[in-house]
N, C-alpha and C positions, 0 to 999 in steps of 0.2 A: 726805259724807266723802271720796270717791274727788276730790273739785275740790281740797281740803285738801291730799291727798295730794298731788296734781299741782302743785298750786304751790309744796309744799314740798321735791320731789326735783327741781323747775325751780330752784328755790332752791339747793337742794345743788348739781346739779351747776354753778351758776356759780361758786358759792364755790369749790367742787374745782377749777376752771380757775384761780382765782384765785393759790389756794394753789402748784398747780402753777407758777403765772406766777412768784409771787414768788420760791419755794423755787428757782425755775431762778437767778434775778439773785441772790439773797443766800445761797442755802444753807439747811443744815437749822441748828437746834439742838437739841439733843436735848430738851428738856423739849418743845417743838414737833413731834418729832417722835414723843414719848407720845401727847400728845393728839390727833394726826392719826389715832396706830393705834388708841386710843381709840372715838376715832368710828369708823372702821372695823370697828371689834367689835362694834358697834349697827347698824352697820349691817347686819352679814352675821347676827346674831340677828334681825334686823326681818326679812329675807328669808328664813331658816329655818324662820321660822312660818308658809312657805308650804306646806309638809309634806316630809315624808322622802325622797326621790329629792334634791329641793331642800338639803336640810339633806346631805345625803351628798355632793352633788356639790360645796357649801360648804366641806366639810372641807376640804379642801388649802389655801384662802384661809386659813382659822382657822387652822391649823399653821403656815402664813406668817406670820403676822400674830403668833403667838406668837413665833417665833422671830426676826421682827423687835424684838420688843421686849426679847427676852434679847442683840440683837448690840446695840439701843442704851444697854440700860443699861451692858452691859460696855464700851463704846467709851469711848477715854481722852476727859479733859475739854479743854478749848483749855488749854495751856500744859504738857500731859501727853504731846503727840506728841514723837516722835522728832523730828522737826523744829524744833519748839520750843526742843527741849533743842538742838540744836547753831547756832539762830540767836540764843541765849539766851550760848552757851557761847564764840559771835564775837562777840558783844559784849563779853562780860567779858575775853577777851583782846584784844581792842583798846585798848579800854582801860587793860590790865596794861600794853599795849608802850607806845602811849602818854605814861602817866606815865613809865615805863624811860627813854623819849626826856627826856624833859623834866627829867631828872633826869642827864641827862649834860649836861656844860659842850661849848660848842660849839668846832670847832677840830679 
């Protein structure tokens, strides 16, 4: 069981480099960033069942990891940032002036 286990936390942690790699070049998205805390939470209950000192000194990850996932749900969606709204809001004025132009005779 213990070889099982070793191949599969050697497993983990390449994936977690991986994840890290990508999430560094592309970003998070939040649905991706559920299930990253997801695993996360199996993981730090998989290491809890090592006994109580263990499970206690856990806790502060598990509160992290909770309140990570209460700032991902609340965080706006992509076209909900403030940013958004004002690269959204020079477009459409650009476009207002634009047509205003093209609408006066030249001269």
């Amino acid at each position: 069981m213990t070889s099982q286990l070793s191949r599969q936390t050697a497993t983990l942690g390449a994936a977690a480099r991986q994840v890290a790699a990508t999430a560094k070049a592309d970003g998070w998205q939040p649905a991706d960033a559920m299930t990253t805390l997801r695993a996360i939470d199996n993981l730090l209950a998989a290491l809890a069942r090592l006994g109580s000192p263990v499970d206690a000194t856990l806790a502060p990850a598990q509160n992290a990891v909770a309140e990570m996932r209460r700032l991902v749900q609340n965080s706006p969606r992509p076209g909900d940032r403030a940013e958004d709204w004002a690269h959204r809001n020079m477009r459409v004025a650009e476009k207002l002036w634009l047509d205003e132009q093209r609408q006066r005779p030249f001269g």
